[in-house]
C-alpha positions in Angstrom: 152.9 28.5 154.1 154.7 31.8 153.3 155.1 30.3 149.7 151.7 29.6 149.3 150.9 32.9 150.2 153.7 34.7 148.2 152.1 33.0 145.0 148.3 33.8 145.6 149.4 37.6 146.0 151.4 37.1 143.0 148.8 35.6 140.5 146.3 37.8 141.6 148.3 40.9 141.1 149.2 39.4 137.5 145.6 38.8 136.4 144.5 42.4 137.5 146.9 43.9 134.7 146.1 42.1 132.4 142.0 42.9 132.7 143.3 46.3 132.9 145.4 46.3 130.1 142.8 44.6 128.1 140.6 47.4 128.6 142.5 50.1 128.2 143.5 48.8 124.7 140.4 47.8 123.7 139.0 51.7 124.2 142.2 53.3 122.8 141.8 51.5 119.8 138.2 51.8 119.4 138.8 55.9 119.1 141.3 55.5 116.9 138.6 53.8 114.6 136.3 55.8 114.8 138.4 58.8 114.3 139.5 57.0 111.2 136.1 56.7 109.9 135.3 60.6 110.9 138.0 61.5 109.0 137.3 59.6 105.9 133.3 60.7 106.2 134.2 64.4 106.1 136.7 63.8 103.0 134.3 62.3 101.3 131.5 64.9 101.8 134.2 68.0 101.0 134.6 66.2 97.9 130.8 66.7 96.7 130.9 70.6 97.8 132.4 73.0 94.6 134.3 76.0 95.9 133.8 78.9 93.9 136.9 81.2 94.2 136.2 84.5 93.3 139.6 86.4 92.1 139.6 89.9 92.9 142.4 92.3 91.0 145.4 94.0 93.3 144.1 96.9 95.7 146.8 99.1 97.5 146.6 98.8 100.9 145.5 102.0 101.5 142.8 101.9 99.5 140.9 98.3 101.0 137.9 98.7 102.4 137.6 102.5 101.2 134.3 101.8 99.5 132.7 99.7 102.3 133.5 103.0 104.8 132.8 105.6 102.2 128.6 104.3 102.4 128.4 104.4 106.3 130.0 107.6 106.6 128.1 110.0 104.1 125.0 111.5 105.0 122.1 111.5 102.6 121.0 115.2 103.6 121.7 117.3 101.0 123.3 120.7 101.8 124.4 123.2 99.6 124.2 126.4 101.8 128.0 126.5 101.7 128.4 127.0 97.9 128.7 129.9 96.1 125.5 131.5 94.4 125.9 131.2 90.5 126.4 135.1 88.9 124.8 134.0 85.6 122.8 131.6 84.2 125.0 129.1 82.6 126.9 127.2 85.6 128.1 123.9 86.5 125.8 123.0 89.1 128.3 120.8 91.3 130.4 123.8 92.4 127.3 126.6 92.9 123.9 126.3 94.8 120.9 124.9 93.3 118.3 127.6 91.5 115.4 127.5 94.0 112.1 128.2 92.3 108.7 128.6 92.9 106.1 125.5 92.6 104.3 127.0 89.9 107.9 128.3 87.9 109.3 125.0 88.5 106.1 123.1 86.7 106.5 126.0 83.6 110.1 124.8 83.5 108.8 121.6 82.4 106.6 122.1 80.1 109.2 123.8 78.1 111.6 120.6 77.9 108.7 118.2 77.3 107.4 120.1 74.3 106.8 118.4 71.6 110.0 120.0 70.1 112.0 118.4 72.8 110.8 115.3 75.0 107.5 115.5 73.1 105.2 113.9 76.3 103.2 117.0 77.3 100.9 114.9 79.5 104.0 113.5 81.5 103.5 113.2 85.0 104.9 115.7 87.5 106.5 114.3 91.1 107.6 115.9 93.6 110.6 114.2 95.8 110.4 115.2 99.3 112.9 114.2 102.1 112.2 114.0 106.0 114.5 114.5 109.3 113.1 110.9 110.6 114.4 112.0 114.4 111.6 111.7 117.0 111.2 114.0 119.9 113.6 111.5 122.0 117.4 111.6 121.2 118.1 108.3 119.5 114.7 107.1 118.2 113.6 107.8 114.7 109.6 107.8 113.6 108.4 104.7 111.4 107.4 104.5 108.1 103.7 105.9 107.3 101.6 105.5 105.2 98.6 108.4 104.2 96.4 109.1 101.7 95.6 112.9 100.6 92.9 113.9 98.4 94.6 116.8 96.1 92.2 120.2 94.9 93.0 119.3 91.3 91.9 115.6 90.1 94.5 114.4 87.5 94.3 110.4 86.0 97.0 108.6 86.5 97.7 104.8 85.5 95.5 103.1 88.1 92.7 102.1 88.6 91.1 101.9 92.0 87.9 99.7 93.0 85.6 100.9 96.5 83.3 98.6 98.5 81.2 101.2 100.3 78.8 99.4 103.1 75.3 101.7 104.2 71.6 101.2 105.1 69.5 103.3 103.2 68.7 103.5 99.2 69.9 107.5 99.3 73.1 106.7 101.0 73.5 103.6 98.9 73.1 105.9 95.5 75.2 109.0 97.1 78.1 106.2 96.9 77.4 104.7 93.7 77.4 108.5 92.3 80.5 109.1 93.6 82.5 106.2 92.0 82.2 103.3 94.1 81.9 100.1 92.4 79.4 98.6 94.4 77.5 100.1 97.5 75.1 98.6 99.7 73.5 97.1 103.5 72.8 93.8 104.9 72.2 92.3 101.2 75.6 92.9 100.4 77.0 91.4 103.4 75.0 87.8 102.7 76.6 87.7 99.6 79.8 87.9 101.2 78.9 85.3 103.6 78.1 82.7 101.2 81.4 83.7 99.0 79.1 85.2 95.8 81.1 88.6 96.4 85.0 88.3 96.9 86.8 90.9 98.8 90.3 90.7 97.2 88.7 92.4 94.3 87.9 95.2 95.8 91.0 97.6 96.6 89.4 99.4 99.5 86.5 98.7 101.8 84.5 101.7 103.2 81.7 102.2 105.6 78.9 104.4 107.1 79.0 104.6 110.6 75.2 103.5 110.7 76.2 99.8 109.2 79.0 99.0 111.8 77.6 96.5 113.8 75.7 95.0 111.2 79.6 94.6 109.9 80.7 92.3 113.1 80.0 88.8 111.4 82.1 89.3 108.9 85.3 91.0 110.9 86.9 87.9 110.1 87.2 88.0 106.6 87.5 91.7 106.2 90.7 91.3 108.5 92.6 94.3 108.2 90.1 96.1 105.3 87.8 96.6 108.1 86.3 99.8 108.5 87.6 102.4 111.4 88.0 105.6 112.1 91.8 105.1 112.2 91.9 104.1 109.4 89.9 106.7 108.0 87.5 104.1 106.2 84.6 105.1 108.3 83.0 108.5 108.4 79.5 109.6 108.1 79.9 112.1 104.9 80.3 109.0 102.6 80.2 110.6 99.2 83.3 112.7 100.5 84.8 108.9 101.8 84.3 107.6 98.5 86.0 110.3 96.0 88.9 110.8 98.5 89.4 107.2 97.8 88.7 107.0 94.7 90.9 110.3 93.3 93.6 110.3 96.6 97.1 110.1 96.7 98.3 107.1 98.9 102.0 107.6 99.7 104.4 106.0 102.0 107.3 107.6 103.6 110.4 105.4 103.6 113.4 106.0 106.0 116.9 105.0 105.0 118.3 101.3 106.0 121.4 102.6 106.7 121.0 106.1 108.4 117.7 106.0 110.1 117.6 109.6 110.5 117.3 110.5 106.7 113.4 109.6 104.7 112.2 110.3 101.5 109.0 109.5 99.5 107.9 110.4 95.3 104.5 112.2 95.1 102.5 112.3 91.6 101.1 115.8 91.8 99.4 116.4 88.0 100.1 116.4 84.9 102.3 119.0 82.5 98.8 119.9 80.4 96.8 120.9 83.9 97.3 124.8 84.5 101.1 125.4 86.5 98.7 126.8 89.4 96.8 123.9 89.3 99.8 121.7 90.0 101.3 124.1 92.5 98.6 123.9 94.5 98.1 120.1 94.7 101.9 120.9 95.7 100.7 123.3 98.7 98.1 120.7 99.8 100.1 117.5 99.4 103.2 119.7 101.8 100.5 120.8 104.1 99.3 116.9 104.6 102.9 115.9 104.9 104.3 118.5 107.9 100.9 117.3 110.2 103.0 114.6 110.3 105.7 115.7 112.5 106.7 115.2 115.8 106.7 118.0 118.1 110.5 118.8 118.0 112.6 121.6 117.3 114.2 121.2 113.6 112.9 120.9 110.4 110.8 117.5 109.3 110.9 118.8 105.8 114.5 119.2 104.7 114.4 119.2 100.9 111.7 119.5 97.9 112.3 119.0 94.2 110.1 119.1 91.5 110.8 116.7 88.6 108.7 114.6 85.4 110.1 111.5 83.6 111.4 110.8 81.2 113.7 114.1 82.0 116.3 113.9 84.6 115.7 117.3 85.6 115.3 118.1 89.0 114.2 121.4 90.0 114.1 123.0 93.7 111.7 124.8 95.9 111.3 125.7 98.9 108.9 123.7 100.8 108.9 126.8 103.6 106.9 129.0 101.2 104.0 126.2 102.3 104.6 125.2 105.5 106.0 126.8 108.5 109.8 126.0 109.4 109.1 125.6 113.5 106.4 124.6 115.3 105.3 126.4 118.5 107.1 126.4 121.8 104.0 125.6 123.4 103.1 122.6 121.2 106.4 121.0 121.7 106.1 121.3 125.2 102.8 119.7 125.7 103.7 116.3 123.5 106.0 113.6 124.5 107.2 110.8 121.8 103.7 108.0 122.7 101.7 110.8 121.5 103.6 111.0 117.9 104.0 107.6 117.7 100.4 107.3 118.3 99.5 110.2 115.9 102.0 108.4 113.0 99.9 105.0 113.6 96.5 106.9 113.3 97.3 107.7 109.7 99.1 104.5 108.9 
């Protein structure tokens, strides 16, 4: 009996091994395949991909990564207060301050060198390059890029063309419009023909409108989208001859801060031409500065830093100082009453 009971124990001990032997090969081997096959997959793909090794010369140690550190680290203002003033007038300019003229000496400077002795271009364009303190009345917020549009005292063509939609009820209106350069002008008429696709709207560059036509403007909100007339925009106002020619003759500029150092901004300005009178050009210089600093946030500091006058193809750049046009500082009391929304909401207005 013992015996009996010896060998039953026995067997059955035997036979549970051997499942679990069975088993535990079976999944051992089984990842051993599969890693196999993962192994040969992934060779077989980094076959297909080309490696493109790049060889780059010997750099001393102490100089890797001077570049790279070199961008981050200089500023973009320019500031050359700490140079010497030049005692004649032949100098080299990277060791002495710039010459700082006057708007109207600066543009006579130019005409010289595009004579036709010289450059020989004595219609050339004149710019003026303008850079911004971008800080906000908060410490570590910076205003965002605007966009404006300023209609100068002194008309001057440039190498545009631009193309109004004016919307108004009324045949005087309607002409007052057409007289002063829009391309087409009129009521409910003109809408229809918008609705049933006869007019397109991409081909106008700017859509305008007369406060008495807004409603009458609803149906097609849609596929005026962001064209659509407002007084934020400054698309909508009731003096629309005055709409149309700032429009039609304005500057549009946008200011631009820096990617890398959010602080610094800059934007080109065409402000005439080299045959208009200098005082011409200095004073679409005046107006154009005048439009710029209602810009600013209510801080202490400058927002103008920096103002030069130039005209292509000559790679002279000549200074003023913006100062002369605007004021430096802005009230005590102004500051006080604003807070950042308000500029932020100010700078959107215009945008």
């Amino acid at each position: 009996m013992a015996g009996t009971l010896f060998r039953s124990v026995l067997n059955n001990t035997l036979s549970f091994c051997k499942i679990n032997t069975t088993c535990l090969r079976s999944v051992h081997t089984a990842t051993v395949y599969y890693a196999a096959r993962k192994g040969t997959r992934a060779k077989a793909r980094a076959k297909k991909v080309k490696v493109e090794v790049t060889k780059v010369g010997f750099i001393p140690h102490n100089q890797r990564g001077k570049d790279k550190g070199a961008k981050l680290s200089v500023s973009k203002f320019v500031d050359d207060s700490y140079k010497q003033l030049a005692k004649d007038d032949v100098f080299p300019i990277k060791y002495y301050r710039w010459v700082v003229y006057s708007a109207e000496e600066a543009v006579k400077l130019h005409q010289q060198t595009h004579h036709p002795t010289m450059y020989n271009v004595p219609d050339a364009l004149v710019f003026a390059e303008i850079h911004f303190n971008m800080a906000a009345v908060k410490k570590n917020r910076y205003m965002e890029n605007f966009t404006r549009l300023t209609l100068l005292p002194h008309f001057f063509p440039r190498d545009e063309e631009r193309s109004i939609l004016a919307f108004c009820k009324g045949a005087e209106l309607i002409k007052e419009a057409t007289d002063a350069g829009a391309k087409m002008a009129g009521g409910s008429d003109l809408i229809k023909k918008i609705q049933e696709g006869e007019i397109k709207l991409g081909d106008y560059d700017y859509v305008i409108a007369h406060p008495n036509i807004i409603t009458d403007l609803v149906p097609i909100r849609g596929l005026l989208k962001r064209k659509f007339p407002t007084v934020r925009n400054g698309t909508l106002d009731p003096d629309l001859a005055e709409l149309v020619k700032k429009f039609a003759a304005g500057v549009q500029y946008r200011v631009s801060k820096d990617d890398t150092q959010e602080s610094f901004g800059k934007v080109e300005i065409p402000v005439g031409r080299l045959n208009m009178e200098p005082k011409q050009v200095a004073e679409n210089i005046d107006a154009l500065l005048k439009d710029l600093q209602s810009a600013r946030p209510k801080r202490e500091g400058d927002f103008i830093t920096r103002c030069v006058i130039g005209s292509p193809p000559s790679p002279e750049k000549l200074k003023i100082d913006p100062f002369v046009h605007v004021e430096r500082e802005i009230p005590k009391e102004v500051r006080e009453d604003s807070d950042d929304e308000d500029d932020t909401a100010a700078v959107a207005a215009t945008a």
